[in-house]
MITOR-103048 format. One record per residue (C-alpha): x, y, z. Coordinates in steps of 0.02 Angstrom, whole numbers, plus 50000, padded with zeros to 5 digits. Example, Ala and Ser with C-alpha at 12.3 -4.5 7.8 and 13.67 -1.06 7.14 Angstrom:
2
<<50615 49775 50390>>,
<<50684 49947 50357>>,
# end
This chain:
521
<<47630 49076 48374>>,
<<47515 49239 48414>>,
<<47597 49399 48454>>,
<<47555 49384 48658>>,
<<47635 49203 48651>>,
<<47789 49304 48593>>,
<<47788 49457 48683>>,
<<47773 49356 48852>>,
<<47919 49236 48928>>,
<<47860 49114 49038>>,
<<47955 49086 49202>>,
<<47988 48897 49244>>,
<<48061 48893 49411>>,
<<48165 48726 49449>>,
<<48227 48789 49618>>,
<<48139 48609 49728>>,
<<48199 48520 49601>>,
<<48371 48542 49506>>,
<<48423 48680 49665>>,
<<48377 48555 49783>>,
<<48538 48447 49659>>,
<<48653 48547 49738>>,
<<48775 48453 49879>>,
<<48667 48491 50073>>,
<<48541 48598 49998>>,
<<48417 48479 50028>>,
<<48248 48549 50110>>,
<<48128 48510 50236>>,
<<47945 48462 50182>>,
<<47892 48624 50273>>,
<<48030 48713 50189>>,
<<47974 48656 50019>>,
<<47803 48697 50041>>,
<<47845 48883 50104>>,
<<47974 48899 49961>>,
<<47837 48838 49835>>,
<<47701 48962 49914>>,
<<47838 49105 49906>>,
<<47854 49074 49711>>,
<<47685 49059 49682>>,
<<47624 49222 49767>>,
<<47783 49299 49659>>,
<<47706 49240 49485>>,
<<47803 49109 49434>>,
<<47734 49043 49282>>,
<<47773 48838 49310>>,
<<47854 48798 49454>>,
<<47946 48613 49462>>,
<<47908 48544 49644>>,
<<48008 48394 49642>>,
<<48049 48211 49575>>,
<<47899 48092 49623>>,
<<47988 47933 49616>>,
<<48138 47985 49702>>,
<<48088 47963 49879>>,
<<47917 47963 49991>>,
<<47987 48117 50047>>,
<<48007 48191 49856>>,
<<47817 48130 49825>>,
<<47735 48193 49976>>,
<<47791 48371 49948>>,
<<47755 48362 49773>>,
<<47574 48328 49820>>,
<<47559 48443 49950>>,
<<47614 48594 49832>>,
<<47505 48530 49713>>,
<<47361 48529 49807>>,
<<47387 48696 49889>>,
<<47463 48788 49712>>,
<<47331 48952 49678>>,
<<47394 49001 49517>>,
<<47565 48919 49458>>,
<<47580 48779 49351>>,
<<47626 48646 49477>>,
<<47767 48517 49382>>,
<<47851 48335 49415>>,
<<47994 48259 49351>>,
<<47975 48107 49263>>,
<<48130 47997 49196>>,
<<48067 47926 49014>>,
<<47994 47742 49117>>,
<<47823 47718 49126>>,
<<47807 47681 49324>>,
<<47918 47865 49322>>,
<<47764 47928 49242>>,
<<47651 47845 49328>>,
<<47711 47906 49507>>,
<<47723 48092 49450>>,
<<47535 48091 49389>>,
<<47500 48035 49554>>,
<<47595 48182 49649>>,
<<47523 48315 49513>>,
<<47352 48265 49486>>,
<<47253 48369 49598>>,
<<47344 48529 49539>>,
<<47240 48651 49475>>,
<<47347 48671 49304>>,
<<47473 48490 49311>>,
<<47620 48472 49203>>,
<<47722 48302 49191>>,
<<47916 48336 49137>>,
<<47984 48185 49056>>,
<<48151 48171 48984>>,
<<48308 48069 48936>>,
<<48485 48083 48899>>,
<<48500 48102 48691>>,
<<48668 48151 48670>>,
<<48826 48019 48621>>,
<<48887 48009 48803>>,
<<48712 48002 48885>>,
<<48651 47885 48745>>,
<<48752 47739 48819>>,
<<48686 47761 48990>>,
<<48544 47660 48967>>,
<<48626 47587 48814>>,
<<48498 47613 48659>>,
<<48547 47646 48507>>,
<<48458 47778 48399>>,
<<48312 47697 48348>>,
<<48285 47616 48510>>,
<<48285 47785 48599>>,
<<48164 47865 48484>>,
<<48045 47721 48506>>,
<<48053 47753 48693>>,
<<48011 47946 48675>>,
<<47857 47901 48580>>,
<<47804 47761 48711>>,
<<47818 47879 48859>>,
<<47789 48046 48795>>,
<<47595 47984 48727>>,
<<47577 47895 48910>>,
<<47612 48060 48976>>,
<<47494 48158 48852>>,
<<47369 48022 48889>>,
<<47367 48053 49091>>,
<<47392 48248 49069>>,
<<47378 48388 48925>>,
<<47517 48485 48968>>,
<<47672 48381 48949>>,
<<47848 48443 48946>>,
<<47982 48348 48855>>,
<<48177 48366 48873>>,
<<48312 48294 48770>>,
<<48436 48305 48897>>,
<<48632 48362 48859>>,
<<48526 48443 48694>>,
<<48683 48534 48665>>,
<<48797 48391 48625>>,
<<48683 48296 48539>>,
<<48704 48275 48352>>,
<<48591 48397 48274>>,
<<48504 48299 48146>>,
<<48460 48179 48293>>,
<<48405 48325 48387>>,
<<48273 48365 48267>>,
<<48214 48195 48238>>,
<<48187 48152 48421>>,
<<48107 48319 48454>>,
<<47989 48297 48287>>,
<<47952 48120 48371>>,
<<47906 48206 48548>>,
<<47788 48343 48485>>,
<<47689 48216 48364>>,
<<47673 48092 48535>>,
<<47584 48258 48624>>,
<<47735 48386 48673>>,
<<47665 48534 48726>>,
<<47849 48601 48783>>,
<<47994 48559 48716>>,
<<48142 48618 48838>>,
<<48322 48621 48769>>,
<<48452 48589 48921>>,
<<48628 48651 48921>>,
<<48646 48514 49041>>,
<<48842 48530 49076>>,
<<48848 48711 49035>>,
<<48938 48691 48862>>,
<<48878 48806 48747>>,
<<48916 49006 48724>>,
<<48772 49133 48670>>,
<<48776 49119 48498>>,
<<48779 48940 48489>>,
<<48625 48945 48620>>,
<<48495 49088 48510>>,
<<48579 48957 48340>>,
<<48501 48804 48405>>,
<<48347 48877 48455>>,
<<48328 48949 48289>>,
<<48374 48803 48180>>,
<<48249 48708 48292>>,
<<48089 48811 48238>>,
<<48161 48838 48072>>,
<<48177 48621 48033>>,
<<48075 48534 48147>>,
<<47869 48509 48094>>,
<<47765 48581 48223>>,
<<47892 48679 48320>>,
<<47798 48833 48289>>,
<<47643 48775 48384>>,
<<47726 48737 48537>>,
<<47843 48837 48664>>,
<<48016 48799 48666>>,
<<48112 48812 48822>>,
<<48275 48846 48877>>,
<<48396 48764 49021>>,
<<48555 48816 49051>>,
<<48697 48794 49176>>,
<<48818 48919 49233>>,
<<48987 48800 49233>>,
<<49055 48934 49109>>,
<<48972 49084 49191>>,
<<48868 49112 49023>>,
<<48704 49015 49087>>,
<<48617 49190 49107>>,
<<48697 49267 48936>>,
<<48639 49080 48848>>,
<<48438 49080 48926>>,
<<48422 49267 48849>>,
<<48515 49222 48699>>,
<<48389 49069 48655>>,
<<48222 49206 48710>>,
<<48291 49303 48579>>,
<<48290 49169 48441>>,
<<48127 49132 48469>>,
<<48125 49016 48659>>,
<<47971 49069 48770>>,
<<48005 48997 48938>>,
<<48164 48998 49042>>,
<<48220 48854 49176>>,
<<48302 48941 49316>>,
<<48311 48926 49503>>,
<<48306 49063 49644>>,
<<48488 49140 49672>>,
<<48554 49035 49525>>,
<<48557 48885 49649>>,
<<48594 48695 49569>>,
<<48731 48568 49548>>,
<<48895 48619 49506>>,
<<48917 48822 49462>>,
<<48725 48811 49478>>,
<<48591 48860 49350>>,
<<48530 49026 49285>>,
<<48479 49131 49407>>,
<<48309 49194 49398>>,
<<48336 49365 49469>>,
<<48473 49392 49336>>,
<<48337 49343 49199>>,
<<48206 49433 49267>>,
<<48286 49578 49311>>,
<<48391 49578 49135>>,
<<48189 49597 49047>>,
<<48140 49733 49142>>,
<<48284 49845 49131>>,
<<48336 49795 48968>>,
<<48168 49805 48892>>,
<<48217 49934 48760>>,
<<48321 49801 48684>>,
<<48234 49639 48734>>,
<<48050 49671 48736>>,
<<47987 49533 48821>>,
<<47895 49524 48973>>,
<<47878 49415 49151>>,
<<47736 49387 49262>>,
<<47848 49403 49385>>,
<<47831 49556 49539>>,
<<47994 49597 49542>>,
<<47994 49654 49727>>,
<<47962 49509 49800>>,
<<48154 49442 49743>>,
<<48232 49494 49916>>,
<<48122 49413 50013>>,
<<48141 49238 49931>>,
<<48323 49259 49892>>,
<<48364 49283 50072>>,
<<48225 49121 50109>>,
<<48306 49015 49997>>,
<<48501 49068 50055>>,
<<48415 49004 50230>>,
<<48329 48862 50204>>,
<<48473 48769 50076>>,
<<48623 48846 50190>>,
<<48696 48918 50021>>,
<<48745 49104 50081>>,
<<48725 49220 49931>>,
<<48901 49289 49881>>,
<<48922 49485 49925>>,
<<48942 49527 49724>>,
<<48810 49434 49654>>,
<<48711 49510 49543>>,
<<48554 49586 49584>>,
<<48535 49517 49781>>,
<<48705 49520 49840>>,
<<48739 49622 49973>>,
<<48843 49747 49879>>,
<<48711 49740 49733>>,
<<48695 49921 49795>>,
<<48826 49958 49901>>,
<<48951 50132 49840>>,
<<49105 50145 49930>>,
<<49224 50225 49809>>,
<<49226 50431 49840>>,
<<49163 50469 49659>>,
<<49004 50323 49665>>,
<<48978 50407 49828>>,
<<48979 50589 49757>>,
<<48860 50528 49604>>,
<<48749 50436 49693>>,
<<48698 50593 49806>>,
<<48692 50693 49646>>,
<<48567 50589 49567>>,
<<48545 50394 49614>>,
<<48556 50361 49405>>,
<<48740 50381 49397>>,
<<48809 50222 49466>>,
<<48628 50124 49476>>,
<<48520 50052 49340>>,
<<48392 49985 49429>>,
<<48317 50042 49593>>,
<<48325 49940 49774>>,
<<48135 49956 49768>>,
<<48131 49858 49621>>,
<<48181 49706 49702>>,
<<48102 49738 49875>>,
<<48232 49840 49956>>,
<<48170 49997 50037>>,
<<48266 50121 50151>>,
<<48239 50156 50327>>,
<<48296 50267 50464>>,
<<48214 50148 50623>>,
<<48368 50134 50719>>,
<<48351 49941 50798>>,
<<48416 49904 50991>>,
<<48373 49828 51148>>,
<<48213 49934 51181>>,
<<48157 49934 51003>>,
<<47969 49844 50995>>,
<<47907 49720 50872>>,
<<47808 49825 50759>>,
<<47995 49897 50748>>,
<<48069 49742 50706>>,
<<47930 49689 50580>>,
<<47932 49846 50478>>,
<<48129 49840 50495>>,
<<48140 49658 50410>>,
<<47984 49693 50269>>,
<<48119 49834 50232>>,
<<48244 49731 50218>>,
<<48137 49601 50107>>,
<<48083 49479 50224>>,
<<47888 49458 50258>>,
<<47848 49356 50429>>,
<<47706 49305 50470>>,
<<47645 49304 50680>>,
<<47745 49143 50722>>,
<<47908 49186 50631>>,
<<47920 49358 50713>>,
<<47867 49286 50880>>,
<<48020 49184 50864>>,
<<48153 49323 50776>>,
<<48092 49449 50926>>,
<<48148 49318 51070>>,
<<48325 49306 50967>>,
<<48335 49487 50926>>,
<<48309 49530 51124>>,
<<48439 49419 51170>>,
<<48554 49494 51022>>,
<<48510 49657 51073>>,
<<48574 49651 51257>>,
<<48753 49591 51186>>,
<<48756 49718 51062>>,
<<48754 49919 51084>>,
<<48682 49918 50886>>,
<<48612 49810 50789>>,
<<48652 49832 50617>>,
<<48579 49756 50456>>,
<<48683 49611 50428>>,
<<48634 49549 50591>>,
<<48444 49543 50578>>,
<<48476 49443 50401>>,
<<48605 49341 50490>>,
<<48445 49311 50623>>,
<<48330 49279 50477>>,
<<48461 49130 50399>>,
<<48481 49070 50601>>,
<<48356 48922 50546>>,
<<48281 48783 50668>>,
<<48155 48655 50653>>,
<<48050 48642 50813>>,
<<47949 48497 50762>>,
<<48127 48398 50732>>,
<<48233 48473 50882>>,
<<48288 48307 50944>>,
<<48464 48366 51005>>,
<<48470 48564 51114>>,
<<48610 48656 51182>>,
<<48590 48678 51354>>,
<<48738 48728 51437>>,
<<48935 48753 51376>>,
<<49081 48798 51444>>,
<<49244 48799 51349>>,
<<49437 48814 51426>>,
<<49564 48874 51321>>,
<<49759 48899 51364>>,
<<49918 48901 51274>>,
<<49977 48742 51302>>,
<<49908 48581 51282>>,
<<49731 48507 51210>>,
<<49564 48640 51226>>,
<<49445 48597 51348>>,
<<49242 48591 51339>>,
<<49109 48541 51460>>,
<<48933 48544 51378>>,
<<48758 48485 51408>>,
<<48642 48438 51288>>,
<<48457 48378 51275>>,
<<48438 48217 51181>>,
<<48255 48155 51156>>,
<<48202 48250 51339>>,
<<48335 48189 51424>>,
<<48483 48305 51485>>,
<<48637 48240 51465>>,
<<48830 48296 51507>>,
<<49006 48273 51454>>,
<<49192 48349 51442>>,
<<49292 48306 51296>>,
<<49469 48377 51224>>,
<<49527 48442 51061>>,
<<49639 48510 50960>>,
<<49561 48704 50988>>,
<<49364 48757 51070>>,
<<49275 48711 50914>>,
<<49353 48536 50899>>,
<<49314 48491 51081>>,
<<49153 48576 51068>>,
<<49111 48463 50921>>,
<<49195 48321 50997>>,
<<49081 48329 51146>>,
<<48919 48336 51037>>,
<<48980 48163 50955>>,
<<49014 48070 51121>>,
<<48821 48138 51168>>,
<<48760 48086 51023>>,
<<48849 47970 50919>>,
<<48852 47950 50740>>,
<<48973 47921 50584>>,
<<48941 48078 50492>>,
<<49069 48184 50409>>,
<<49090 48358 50417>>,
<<49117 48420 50244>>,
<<49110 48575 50277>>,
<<49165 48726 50411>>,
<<49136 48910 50372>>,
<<49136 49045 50465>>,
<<49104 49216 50423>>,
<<49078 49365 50531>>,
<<48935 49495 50491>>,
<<48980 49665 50555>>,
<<49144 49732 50620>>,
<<49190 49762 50785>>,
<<49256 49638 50929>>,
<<49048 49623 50974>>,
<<49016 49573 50770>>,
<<48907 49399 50758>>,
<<48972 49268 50676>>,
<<48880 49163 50549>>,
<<48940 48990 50536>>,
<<48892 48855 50404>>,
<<48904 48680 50451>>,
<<48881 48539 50301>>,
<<48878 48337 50362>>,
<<48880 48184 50262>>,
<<48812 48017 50323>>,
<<48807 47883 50207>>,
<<48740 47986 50052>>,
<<48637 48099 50163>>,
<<48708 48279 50141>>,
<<48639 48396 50278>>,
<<48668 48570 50325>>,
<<48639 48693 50471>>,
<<48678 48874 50487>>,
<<48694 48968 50661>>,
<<48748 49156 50720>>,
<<48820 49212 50871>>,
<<48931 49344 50949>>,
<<49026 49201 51003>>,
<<49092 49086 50859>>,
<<49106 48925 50972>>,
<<48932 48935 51025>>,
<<48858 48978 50844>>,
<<48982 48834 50778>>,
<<48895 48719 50880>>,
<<48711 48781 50868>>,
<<48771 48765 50678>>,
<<48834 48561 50697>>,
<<48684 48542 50804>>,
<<48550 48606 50672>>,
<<48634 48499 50523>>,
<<48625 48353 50656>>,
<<48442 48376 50702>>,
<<48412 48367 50514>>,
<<48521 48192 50492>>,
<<48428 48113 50620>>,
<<48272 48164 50575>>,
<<48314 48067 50381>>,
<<48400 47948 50474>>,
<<48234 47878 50536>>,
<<48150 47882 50381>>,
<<48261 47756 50317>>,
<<48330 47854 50189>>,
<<48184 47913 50113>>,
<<48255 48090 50086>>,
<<48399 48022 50011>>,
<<48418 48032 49831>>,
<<48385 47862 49812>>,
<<48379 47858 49623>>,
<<48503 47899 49504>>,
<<48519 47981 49353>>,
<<48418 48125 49420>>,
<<48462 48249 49348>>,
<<48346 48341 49186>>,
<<48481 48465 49127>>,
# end
C-alpha cells in the first residue's frame, strides 16, 4: 500500500447500525437521517446506515441516507444470503460512493449456527462475496467472532474473500475477547500470510466488554489496520463498541507517537455526542472520556490553582477541540433567542430555525420557574426529545395528592388521537398512580424496564431528567423528559417512549428487529 493509504485511517462509523443493537436505542427514520447528515458533514469516512433486510423501516432509511449522502461512503449490512445481498444493493444503490458489508460467523461457536462445516462455509464466502463484487466495487467482508476463530482458518477464509472481490476485510472482536497485543498480532500475521492482504485495507471492530475496545482498534492501526468500526459515544450492545471520540481524539493528541491521521473535524464531536445521547435515550456518563461532562471539569484546589496558571497543567487537549467554547451570556427569563442560539452552539449544539423555535418556547417556560438557568439545564432541554408528527398521546392536565397514609392519588387528562380524555387512578406513591392513570387512558401490555431519574443542577428548583425504557413484545422503546417537577417529567418521559410504541405498533412490527443473527461484530 502507498504511503497516503498508510498515513491516513479511515473512519467507519457503525453508530445506525451496531449502536442502534443496543436494548431501546432504537431511532426514528427522521432521527436516522439527521444522525447520518450530522456524520457526514463531520467527515466520516464510511458510514453504516443500517440492515436492509431487517425491516421496511431498516430499508427505507437506508435509502433515504443514501440518496441524500454528499460525501461519505454510504454502507448496508448484508448477512452472507444472496436475497441479504440483494435487498442491501437495493437500499445503497443510488449512493454516490455504495458499499455492501457482508459477513458470517467463522469462529467454532458461530460455525454451528448455521451448521457448515469448513469447507461448506468457505464455499459460501466465495458465492456471496463475488455476488456482492458483481452488484458493487466496493465490498466489505467480515469474518465475524475473527478473534476466536482458528487462525489457519482465518487466513484461508479471508484469502478466499479477497480473491471473490474484497475490497475490505474487517476483523471483529465481536464479544470483546482479545487484549492489545493480541489485537496489533492478528493484524500483523494477517498481512504478513494471507496473498493479497497488502492491496486491500484491513479493518478493525472491537467491543468494549473488557474496557480495552479503544486500546485494541489503536493497537490493530498500529500493526498495519487502516479503518476503524466505531460508533458515536461508544454506543452498541453490551459494554458497547469503541467510541469514536476516544479514537479520534487519541490520533490527534497522540500524534507524536501514532502518526496517523482522520478526516474527521474534531469540533463537531459535542454536538453529535449530545444528538446521539438524545435521540437513543443513552445519557453519556459524567467521566467518560472526551464528552462527559467532567471531561473538563477541575474541582480539586491544586487542578484549580494549575489550571489558572496555565490551562496545560491538568488538560491535554483543549474544549475547543471538540466544540466546546466558553461563554459569559448569563441565560434567564428575559434573555432573547439570538441569546439562546449562541448559548447552545457554545455548548456544541447547532439548531437550525425549527429546533430553536421549539427549545425557546421550553426555555421561556423553564426560565419563569427558575431564577438561573444553568448549563445542565439547556442540555437537559436539548435531550427533552418529542416527535410531533407521532404525538398520538399529550399531557394535558395533572394533578397528584400525596399524604402519609394510604395509596397516592392522581387525576390526569390526556389527549389520545384529538380526543381529551380523563381519569383518577391510585398507587403505591405519585409516579405509580401517575403511570397508572396513563395505562387506564391508554391501554397496553408494555413493560417498563426501566426508571431513572437524575437531577441536573442543585438546589430545591434543580430539573430533573428522567429516562423511561418500555418493552412490548420485542419492541424496546425509550423516552426522556425534564422538569422541575419529577412526577410531571416522569410522565412526559412514559408518555414519549409510549408515543414511540404506538407509532411501531401500527407498522406491524416493522421496526422490530425482525431478523436474527444481526449482529456483524
Amino acid at each position: 500500500m502507498n504511503d497516503t493509504k498508510q498515513d491516513r485511517v479511515l473512519i467507519f462509523d457503525t453508530t445506525l447500525r451496531d449502536g442502534e443493537q443496543s436494548p431501546g436505542a432504537t431511532m426514528t427514520h427522521a432521527e436516522k437521517l439527521e444522525i447520518a447528515s450530522l456524520l457526514d458533514e463531520m467527515g466520516v469516512d464510511i458510514i453504516e446506515a443500517g440492515f436492509p433486510i431487517a425491516s421496511e423501516g431498516d430499508f427505507a432509511a437506508v435509502s433515504e441516507i443514501a440518496k441524500n449522502s454528499a460525501n461519505a461512503v454510504i454502507c448496508g449490512l448484508a448477512r452472507a444470503q444472496l436475497p441479504d445481498i440483494d435487498r442491501c444493493w437495493e437500499a445503497i444503490k443510488h449512493a454516490r460512493q455504495p458499499r455492501i458489508h457482508t459477513f458470517i460467523g467463522t469462529s467454532p461457536l458461530h460455525r454451528a449456527i448455521p451448521n457448515l462445516d469448513k469447507d461448506q462455509m468457505a464455499e459460501r464466502i466465495h458465492d456471496t462475496v463475488t455476488h456482492a463484487r458483481n452488484l458493487c466495487d466496493n465490498v466489505q467482508w467480515s469474518p465475524m467472532d475473527a478473534t476466536r476463530t482458528e487462525l489457519d482458518y482465518l487466513y484461508r477464509v479471508v484469502e478466499i474473500a479477497i480473491k471473490a472481490g474484497a475490497t475490505t476485510i474487517n476483523i471483529p472482536d465481536t464479544v470483546g475477547y482479545t487484549a492489545p497485543r493480541e489485537s496489533a498480532d492478528l493484524i500483523r500475521k494477517l498481512l504478513e500470510n494471507v496473498p493479497g492482504a497488502d492491496e486491500i485495507v484491513f479493518a478493525t471492530h472491537c467491543h468494549n466488554d473488557l474496557g480495552m475496545a479503544t486500546a485494541n482498534s489503536l493497537a490493530a492501526v498500529e500493526a498495519g489496520a487502516r479503518q476503524i468500526e466505531c460508533t458515536i459515544n461508544g454506543l452498541g450492545e453490551r459494554a458497547g463498541n469503541t467510541a469514536l471520540e476516544e479514537v479520534v481524539m487519541a490520533l490527534k493528541v497522540r500524534n507524536d507517537i501514532m502518526p496517523f491521521e482522520t478526516g474527521v473535524d474534531t469540533t463537531k464531536i459535542m454536538n453529535i455526542s449530545r444528538r446521539v445521547a438524545a435521540v437513543s435515550g443513552f445519557a453519556v456518563q459524567f467521566n467518560k472520556a472526551i464528552v462527559g461532562k467532567n471531561a473538563f471539569a477541575h474541582e480539586s484546589g491544586i487542578h484549580q490553582d494549575g489550571m489558572l496558571k496555565n490551562a496545560e497543567t491538568f488538560e491535554i487537549m483543549r474544549p475547543e477541540d471538540i466544540g466546546l467554547t466558553e461563554t459569559n451570556i448569563v441565560m434567564g427569563k428575559h434573555s432573547g433567542r439570538a441569546a439562546l442560539r449562541s448559548k447552545l452552539e457554545n455548548l456544541g449544539f447547532e439548531l437550525g430555525d425549527n429546533q430553536l423555535k421549539d427549545v425557546f418556547v421550553r426555555f421561556k417556560e423553564l426560565a419563569d420557574r427558575k431564577k438561573e438557568i444553568y448549563e445542565d439545564d439547556l442540555i437537559a432541554l436539548m435531550r427533552t426529545s418529542t416527535d410531533p408528527e407521532n404525538e398520538r398521546v399529550k399531557l394535558t392536565s395533572m394533578t397528584v395528592v400525596c399524604g402519609t397514609e394510604g395509596p397516592q392519588k392522581a387525576d390526569m387528562g390526556l389527549e389520545v388521537d384529538g380526543t381529551q380524555q380523563k381519569t383518577t387512578q391510585t398507587g403505591d406513591g405519585p409516579v405509580d398512580a401517575a403511570f397508572n392513570c396513563i395505562k387506564a387512558l391508554v391501554p397496553h401490555n408494555a413493560r417498563l424496564q426501566l426508571y431513572q431519574v437524575h437531577a441536573v443542577t442543585e438546589g430545591t428548583d434543580a430539573q430533573a431528567t428522567v429516562s423511561v425504557r418500555l418493552e412490548e413484545e420485542g419492541r424496546i422503546v425509550t423516552g426522556q423528559s425534564a422538569d422541575t417537577d419529577t412526577v410531571v417529567a416522569s410522565v412526559r418521559a412514559y408518555i414519549h417512549a409510549l408515543n414511540r410504541l404506538l407509532v411501531r405498533r401500527e407498522k406491524g412490527g416493522t421496526d422490530k428487529r425482525e431478523v436474527s443473527y444481526k449482529d456483524a461484530g
